[in-house]
C-alpha positions in Angstrom: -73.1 82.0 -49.8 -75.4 79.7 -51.3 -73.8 76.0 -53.5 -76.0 75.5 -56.1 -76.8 71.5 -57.1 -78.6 70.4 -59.9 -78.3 66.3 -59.2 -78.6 64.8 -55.7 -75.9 65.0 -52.9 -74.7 61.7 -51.7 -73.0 61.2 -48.6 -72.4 57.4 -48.1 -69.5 57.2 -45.7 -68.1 60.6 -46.6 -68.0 63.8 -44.3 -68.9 67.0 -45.7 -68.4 69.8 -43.5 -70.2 73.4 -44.2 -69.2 76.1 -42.2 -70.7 79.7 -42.3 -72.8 78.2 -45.5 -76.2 79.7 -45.4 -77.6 77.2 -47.2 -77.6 74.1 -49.4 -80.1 75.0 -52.3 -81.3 72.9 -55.4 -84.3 72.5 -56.8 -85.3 68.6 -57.3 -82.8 67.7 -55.4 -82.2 64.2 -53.5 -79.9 64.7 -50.0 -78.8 61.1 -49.5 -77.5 60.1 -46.2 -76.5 56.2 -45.5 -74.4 53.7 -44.2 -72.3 55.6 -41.9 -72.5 59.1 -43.4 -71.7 62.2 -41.5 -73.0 65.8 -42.4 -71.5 68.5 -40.2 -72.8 71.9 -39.9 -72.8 75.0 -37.9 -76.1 75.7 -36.5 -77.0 79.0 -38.7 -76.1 76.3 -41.8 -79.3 75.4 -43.8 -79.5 72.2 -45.9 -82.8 73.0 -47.9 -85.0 70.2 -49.4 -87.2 71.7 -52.8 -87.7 68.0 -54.2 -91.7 67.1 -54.3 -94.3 64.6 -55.1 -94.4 65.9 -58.1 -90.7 66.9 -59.1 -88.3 63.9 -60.4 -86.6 62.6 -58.0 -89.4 62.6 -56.1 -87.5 60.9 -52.6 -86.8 64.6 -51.3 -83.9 63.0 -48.7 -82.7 60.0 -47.2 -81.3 60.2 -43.9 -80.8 57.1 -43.1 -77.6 57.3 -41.7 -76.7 54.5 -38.8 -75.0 57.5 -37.4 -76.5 60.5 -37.7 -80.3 61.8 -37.4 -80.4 59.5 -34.0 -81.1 59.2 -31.0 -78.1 60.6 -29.4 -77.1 62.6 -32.8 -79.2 64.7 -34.3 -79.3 66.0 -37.8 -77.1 69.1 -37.1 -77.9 72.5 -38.3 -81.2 73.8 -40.0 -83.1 71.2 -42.4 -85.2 72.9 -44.4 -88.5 71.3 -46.3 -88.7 74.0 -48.9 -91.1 72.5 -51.6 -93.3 75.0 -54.0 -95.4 72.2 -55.7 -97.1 69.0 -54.8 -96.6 67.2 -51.1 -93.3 66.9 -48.9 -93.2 64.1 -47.0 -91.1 65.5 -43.7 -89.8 62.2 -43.0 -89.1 61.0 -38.8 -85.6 61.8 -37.9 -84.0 63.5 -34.7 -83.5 67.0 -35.7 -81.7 69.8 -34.3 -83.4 72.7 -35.6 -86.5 72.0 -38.2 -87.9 74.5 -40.5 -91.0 74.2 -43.5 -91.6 77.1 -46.2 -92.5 77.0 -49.8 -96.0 76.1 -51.0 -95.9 72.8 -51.0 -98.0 70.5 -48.6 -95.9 69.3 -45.7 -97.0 66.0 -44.4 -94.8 65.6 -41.0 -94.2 61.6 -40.2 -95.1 60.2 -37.2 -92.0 60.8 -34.8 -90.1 63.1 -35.4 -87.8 64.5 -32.8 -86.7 68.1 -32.1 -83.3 68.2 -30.1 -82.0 72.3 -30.2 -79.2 70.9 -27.3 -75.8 72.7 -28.8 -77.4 76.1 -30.7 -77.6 78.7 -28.3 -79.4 81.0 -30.7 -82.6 79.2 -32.0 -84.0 79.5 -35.6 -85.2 83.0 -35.9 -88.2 83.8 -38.5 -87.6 87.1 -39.7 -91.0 87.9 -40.3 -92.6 87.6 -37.0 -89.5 87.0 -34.8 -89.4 84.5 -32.5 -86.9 81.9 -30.8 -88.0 78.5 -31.9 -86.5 74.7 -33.3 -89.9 74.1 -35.1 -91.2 76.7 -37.5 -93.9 77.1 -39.9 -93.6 79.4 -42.5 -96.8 81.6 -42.3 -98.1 81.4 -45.8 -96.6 78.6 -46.7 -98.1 75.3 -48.2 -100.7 73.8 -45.4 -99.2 71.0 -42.8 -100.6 68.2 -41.5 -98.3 66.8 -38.5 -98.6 63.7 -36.4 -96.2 63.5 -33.5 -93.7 65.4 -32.9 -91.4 65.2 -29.9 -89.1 67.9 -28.6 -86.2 66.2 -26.5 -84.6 70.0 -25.5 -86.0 73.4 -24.1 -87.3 75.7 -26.8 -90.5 77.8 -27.4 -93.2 76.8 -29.8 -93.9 78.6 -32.4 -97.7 80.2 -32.3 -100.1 78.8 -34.9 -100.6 80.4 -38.0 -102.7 80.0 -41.3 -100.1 76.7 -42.9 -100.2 75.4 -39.1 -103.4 76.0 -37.5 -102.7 73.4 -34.9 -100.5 71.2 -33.6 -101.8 67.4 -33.6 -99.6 65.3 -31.0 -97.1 67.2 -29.0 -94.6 64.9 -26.6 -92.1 67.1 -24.0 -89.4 65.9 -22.5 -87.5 69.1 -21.5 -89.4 72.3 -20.6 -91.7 73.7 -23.2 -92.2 77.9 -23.4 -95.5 79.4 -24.7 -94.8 82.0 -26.8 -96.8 85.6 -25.0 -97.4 88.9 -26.8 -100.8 88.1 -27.8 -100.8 85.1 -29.1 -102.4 81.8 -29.9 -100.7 78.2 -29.5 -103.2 75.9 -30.5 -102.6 72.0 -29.0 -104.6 69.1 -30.1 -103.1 66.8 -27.2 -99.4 67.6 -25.3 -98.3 65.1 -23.1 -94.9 64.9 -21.1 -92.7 63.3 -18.6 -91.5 65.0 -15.0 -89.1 67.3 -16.8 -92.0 68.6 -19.5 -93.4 71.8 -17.5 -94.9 74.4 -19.9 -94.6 78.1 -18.7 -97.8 80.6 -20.2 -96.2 83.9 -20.3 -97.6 87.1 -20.1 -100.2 87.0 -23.2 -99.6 83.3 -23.8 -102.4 81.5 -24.3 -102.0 77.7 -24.9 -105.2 76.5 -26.5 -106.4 72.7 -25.9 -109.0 71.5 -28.2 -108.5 67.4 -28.0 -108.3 64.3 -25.7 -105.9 62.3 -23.7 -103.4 65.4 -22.9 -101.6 64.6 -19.4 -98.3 66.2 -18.1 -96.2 65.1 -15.6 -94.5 67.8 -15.4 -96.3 71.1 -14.1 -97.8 74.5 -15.7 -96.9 77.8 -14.7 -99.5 80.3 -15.7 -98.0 83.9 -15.6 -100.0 87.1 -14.7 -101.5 88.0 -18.5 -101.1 84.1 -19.7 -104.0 81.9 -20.5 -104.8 78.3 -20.2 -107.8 77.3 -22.6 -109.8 74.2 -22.4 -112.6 74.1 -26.0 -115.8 72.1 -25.1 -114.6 67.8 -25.3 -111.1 68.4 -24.0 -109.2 67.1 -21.4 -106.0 67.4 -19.6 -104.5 65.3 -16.8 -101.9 67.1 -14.3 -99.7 65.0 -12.2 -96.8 67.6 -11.1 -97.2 69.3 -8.0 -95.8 72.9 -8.9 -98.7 74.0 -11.0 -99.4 77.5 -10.3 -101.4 79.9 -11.9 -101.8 84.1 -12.0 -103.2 84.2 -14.7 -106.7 82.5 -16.4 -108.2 79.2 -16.8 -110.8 79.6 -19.4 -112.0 76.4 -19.6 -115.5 75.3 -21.6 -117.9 74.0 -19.6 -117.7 70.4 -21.7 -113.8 70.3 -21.0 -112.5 68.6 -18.4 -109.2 68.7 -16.2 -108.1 66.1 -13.5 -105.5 66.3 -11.0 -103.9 62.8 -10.2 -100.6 63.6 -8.1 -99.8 63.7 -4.3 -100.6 67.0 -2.2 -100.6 69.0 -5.5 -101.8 73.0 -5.1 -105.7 73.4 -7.2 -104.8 76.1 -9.3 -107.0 79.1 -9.1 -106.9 82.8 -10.2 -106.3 85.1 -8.1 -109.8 87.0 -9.3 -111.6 84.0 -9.3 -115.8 83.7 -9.3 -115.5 86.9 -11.6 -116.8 85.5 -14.8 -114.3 84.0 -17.0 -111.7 84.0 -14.5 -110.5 80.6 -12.8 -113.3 79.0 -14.0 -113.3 75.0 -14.7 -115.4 73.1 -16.5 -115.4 69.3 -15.1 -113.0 69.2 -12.1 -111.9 65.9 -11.1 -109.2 65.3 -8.0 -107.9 61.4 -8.3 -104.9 62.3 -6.3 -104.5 62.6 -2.2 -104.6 65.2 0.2 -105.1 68.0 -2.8 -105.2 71.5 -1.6 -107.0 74.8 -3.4 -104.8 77.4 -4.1 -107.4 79.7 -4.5 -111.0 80.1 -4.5 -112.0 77.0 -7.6 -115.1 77.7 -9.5 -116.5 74.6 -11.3 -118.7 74.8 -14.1 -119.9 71.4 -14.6 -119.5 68.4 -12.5 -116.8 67.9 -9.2 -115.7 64.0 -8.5 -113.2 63.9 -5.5 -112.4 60.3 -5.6 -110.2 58.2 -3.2 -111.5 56.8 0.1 -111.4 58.9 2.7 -110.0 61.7 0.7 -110.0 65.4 1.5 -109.5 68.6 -0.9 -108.5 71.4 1.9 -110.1 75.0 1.1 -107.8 76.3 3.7 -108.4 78.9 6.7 -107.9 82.5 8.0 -106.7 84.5 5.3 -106.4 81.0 3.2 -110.0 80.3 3.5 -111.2 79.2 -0.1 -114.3 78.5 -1.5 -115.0 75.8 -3.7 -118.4 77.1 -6.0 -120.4 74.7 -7.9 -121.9 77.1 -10.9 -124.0 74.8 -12.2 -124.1 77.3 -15.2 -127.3 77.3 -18.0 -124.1 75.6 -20.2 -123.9 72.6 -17.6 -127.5 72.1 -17.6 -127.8 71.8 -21.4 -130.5 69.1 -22.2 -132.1 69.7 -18.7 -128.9 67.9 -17.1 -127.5 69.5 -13.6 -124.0 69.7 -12.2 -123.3 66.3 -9.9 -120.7 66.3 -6.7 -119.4 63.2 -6.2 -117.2 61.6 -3.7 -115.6 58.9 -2.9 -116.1 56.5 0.4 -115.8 59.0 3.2 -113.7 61.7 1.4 -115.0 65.5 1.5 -114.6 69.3 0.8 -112.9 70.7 4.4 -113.9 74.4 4.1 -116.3 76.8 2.2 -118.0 75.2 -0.4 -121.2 77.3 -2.0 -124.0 76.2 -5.2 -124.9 78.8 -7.5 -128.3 78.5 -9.6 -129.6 75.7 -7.0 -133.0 75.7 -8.1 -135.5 72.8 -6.5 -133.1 69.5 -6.8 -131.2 68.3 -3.9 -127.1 69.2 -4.4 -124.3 67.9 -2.2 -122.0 69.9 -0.2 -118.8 69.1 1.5 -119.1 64.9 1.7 -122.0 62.7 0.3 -123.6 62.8 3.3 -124.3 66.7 3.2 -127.5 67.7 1.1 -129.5 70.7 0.9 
């Protein structure tokens, strides 16, 4: 059942409770929400925004609500930005479940917060399925978001064509990649301790800029990915990252471990090319230990005085390789080891494509 509007819905102080209604649909329509306002709805209701830049009113919504679309109170339901002409503005509100469609240009405002806590059953998207609080329409209008923060568990939709990538991800509740062979591309994703991300089975979350750094951990599954493009980086300070799957990491990207006693994460096929591979490693934390055998592209820093990175023994003896791929030595420039005061490699550390300059080994003291 659909109520069809032709002037804009106020709300003021006035409740307006829709139950079992699919959707609120009007085209040019203004969805006003002040003062101490309250819109109720189930979470398969959808209250669906068509107004535009260029459409009169052109305010698509304002939920400015002292009540509602809070901290503490989300926006209940599905809110739809459904605009076919000109530019939505998706304006910074706590949402419960978020969707944009329509071929309008969606510009997301800095701040907006997903919160699915209360809807069992996320939004589906019919087309390519899914269990998600944030979607993109594939085929819709192109979006440009800033940050968007997701305060509950959910799974993130896989880029598409309308969003190729997502600019400024913040978690504060688990985050699931979605697998069956697909793509989540990731400008930057940071997160508190309660932020882990889990890569499924053909998962592959795609880094491509700066400044990423979870607190939480990563679980890498057997068929999940973990990608690093050339200029990335990604700071880890949880201490239950594990991985079965692959780190493809560029040689120009670069991933640092900060946390106490946290497990190196490693393939299990790793030195097979493409496998485990990373591309600047750098350990800032103490007492790290290899989960695995590490390969290193590009440059290894194990800072902190006196510092060790165990490569284990017996059946858990490691080894730490150096590449020092033709990609690291672009411009003539070699893979460095450095260390700090009196910390070292304990265990199996080998060079690859050592040519005539001196390398270090396990502690600055040890060149060949």
């Amino acid at each position: 059942m659909k109520s069809k509007l032709s002037k804009k819905i106020m709300l003021g102080t006035l409740a307006l409770a829709f139950v079992g209604i699919s959707a609120i649909d009007a085209d040019a329509q203004t969805f006003t929400n002040t003062g101490a306002g309250v819109y109720n709805a189930t979470c398969g209701a959808k209250l669906r925004l068509k107004s535009s830049t260029t459409t009169s009113p052109a305010v698509q919504a304002d939920f400015t609500s002292t009540t509602q679309g809070v901290a503490g109170n989300p926006i209940p339901g599905i809110v739809e930005w459904a605009g076919s002409t000109g530019t939505q503005n998706v304006t910074a509100h706590y949402y419960t479940l978020l969707l944009l469609s329509g071929s309008s240009t969606k510009t997301v405002a800095d701040g907006v917060h997903i919160v699915p806590t209360g809807c069992a059953t996320m939004y589906e998207n019919g087309t390519t399925g899914g269990d998600y609080a944030y979607v993109v329409v594939d085929g819709s209008g192109t979006v440009t978001d800033n940050q968007i923060i997701f305060d509950g568990t959910t799974t993130l939709q896989p880029t598409n064509g309308s969003n190729a990538e997502y600019e400024d991800i913040v978690i504060n509740e688990p985050i699931n990649i979605e697998g069956g062979s697909t793509t989540t591309t990731v400008k930057k994703i940071t997160g508190d301790s309660n932020g882990d991300v889990a890569i499924p089975d053909g998962g592959n979350l795609s880094l491509t800029g700066t400044d990423s750094d979870l607190d939480g951990s990563i679980t890498i599954a057997t068929g999940g990915t973990l990608t690093l493009g050339s200029g990335s980086d990604l700071t880890l300070s949880g201490t239950g990252n594990t991985n079965s799957g692959t780190i493809n990491a560029d040689c120009g990207s670069t991933i640092t471990y900060d946390g106490a006693a946290q497990n190196i994460m490693a393939a299990a096929d790793a030195n097979t090319t493409g496998k485990g591979q990373y591309g600047k490693l750098i350990l800032s934390g103490s007492s790290p230990k290899a989960a695995g055998n590490i390969d290193v592209c590009n440059d290894f820093t194990l800072n902190g005085d006196n510092n060790t990175l165990a490569m284990g023994t017996g059946t858990d003896a490691y080894t730490l390789t150096m590449l020092n791929s033709a990609q690291a030595q672009s411009g003539g420039t070699a893979a460095v080891v450095t260390y700090g005061d009196g910390a070292e490699v304990v265990g199996q550390m080998a060079w690859n494509n050592m040519g005539t300059t001196e390398r270090t080994f396990n502690n600055a003291n040890t060149k060949v």
